[in-house]
C-alpha positions in Angstrom: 136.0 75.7 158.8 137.6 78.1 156.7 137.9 78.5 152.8 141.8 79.4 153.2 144.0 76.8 155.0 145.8 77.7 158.0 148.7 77.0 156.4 148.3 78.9 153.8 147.8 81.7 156.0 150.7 81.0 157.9 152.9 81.7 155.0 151.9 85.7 155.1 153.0 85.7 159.1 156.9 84.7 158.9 157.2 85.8 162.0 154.6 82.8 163.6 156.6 79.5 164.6 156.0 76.4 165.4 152.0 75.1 166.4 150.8 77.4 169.5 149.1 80.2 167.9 147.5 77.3 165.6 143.6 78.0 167.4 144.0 81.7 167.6 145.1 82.2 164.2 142.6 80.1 163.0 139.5 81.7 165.1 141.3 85.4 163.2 140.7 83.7 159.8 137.2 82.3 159.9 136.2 85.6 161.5 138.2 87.8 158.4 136.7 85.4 155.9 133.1 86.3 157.8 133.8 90.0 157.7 135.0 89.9 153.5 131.6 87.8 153.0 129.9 90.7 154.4 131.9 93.1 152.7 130.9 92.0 149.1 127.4 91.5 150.4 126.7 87.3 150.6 123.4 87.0 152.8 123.7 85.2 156.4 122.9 81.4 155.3 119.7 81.3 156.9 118.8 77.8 155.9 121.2 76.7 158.1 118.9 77.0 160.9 121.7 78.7 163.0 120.8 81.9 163.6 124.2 83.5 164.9 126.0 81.9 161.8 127.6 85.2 160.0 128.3 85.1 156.2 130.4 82.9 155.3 132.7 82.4 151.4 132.7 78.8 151.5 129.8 77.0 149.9 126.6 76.7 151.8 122.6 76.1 151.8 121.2 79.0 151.1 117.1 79.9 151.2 116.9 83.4 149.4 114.0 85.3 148.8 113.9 88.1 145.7 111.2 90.6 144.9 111.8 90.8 141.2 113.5 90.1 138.0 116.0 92.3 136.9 114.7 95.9 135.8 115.9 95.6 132.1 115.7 91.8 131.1 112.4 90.3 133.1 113.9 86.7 132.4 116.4 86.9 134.5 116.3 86.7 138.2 119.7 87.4 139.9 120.7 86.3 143.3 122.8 88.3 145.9 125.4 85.8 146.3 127.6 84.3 143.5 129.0 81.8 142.4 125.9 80.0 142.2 126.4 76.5 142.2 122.9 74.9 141.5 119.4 75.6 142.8 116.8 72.8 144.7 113.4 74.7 144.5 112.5 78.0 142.8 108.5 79.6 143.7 107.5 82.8 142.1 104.8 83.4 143.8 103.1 86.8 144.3 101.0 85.7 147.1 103.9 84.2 149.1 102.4 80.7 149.6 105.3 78.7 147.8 102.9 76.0 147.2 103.5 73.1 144.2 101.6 75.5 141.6 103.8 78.3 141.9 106.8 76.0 142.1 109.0 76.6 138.5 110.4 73.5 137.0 114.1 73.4 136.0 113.6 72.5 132.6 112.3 76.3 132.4 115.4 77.8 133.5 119.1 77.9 132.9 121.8 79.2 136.2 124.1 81.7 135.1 126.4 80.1 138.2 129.5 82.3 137.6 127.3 85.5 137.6 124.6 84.0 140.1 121.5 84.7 137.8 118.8 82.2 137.1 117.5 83.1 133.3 114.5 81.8 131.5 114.9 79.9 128.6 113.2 80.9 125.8 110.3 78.1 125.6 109.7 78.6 129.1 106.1 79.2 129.8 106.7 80.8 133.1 107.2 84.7 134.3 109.0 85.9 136.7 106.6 87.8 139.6 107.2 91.0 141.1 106.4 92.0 144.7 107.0 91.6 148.5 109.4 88.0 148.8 107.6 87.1 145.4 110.5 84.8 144.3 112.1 82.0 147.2 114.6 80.3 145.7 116.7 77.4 147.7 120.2 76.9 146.3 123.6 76.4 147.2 126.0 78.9 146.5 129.5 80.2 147.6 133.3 78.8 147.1 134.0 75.3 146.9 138.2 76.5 146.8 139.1 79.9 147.0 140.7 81.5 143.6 143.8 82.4 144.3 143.5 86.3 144.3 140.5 86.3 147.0 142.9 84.0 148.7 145.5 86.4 149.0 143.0 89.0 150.1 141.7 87.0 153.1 145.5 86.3 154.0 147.0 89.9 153.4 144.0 91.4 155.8 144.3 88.7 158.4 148.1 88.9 158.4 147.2 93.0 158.6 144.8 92.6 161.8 147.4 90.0 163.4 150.4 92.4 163.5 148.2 95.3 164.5 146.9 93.2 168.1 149.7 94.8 170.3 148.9 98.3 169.1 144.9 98.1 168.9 143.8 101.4 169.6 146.7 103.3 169.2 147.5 105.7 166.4 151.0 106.2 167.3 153.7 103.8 169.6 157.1 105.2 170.7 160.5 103.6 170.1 163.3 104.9 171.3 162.1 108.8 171.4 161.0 108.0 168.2 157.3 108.2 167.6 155.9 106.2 164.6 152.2 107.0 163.1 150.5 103.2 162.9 148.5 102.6 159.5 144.9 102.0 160.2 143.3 99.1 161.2 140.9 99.6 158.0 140.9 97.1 155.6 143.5 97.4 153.5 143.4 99.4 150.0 145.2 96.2 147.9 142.0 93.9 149.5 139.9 96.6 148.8 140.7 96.5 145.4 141.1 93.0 145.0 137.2 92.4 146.8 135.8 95.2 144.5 135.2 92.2 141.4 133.7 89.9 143.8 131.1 92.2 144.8 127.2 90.8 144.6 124.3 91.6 142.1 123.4 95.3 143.6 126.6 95.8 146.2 127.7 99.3 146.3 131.5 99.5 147.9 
């Protein structure tokens, strides 16, 4: 199921009556919503145990494995996906067993959920190891409901791959003698912009 609604979506194709494009549209929006998750760089949800399952915005179970704190502040360990919504297990463990004595307890550790970070409190007794899949941390992350400008994104570059079906692969179409140059079927610069502040710990766009 998608973050956006259908009907939402609906609302940028004026053109679209009635109910009998409902499952194609639909299929176009869970696949844009895939490609954006990709785009700003949220991991496949691996946890789900379905291995063709793509990225995906919405809120998911995530197991996500880090090889070290952040370069400048060692206390904080920050995850490629965000918004972080809590965290079920976090091992830091150097020799990749993720056994009960490497597990870190939450009372060491604050989430940062709107940056996706987990930081060490200042009490905490714990480091953060560095090496090879040192850190595994299970959590849930992702979009419970879409904020309004990442909604408009999905639905301006779905609405953008919709209208460009009839003329995929073409760079130009004629109309009576007239030829007219077709914008690419690149995501749009507005999304681009828009995606650029939703980008994950390390994503380069």
């Amino acid at each position: 199921m998608s973050l956006v609604s259908l009907s939402t979506f609906k609302e940028y194709l004026p053109e679209v009556q009635g109910t009998g494009s409902d499952t194609e549209l639909q299929n176009l929006l869970e696949r844009v919503e895939s490609a954006v998750a990709s785009y700003i760089g949220f991991p496949k949800p691996i946890a789900s145990g379905d291995a063709t399952a793509g990225p995906s915005l919405a809120d998911r179970s995530y197991t996500l494995y880090i090889d070290e704190p952040d370069f400048d502040f060692p206390f904080i360990l920050s995850l490629p996906i965000r918004p972080l919504i809590s965290v079920s297990s976090w091992h830091s463990d150097i020799d990749r067993v993720y056994g009960s004595d490497s597990l870190v307890d939450s009372s060491e550790y604050e989430l940062d959920t709107t940056l996706g970070r987990i930081v060490l409190k200042e009490s905490a007794t714990t480091t953060i190891e560095r090496g090879y899949r040192a850190n595994k941390v299970v959590c849930t992350a992702g979009f419970v409901t879409a904020p309004s400008d990442l909604e408009h994104a999905v639905c301006a570059y779905a609405a953008h791959l919709n209208r460009a079906k009839q003329t995929q692969g073409k760079q130009s179409t004629t109309q009576r003698d007239v030829t007219v140059n077709l914008s690419p079927r690149t995501m749009p610069p507005e999304v681009k912009e828009i995606l650029f502040n939703y980008r994950t710990f390390r994503r380069i766009l």
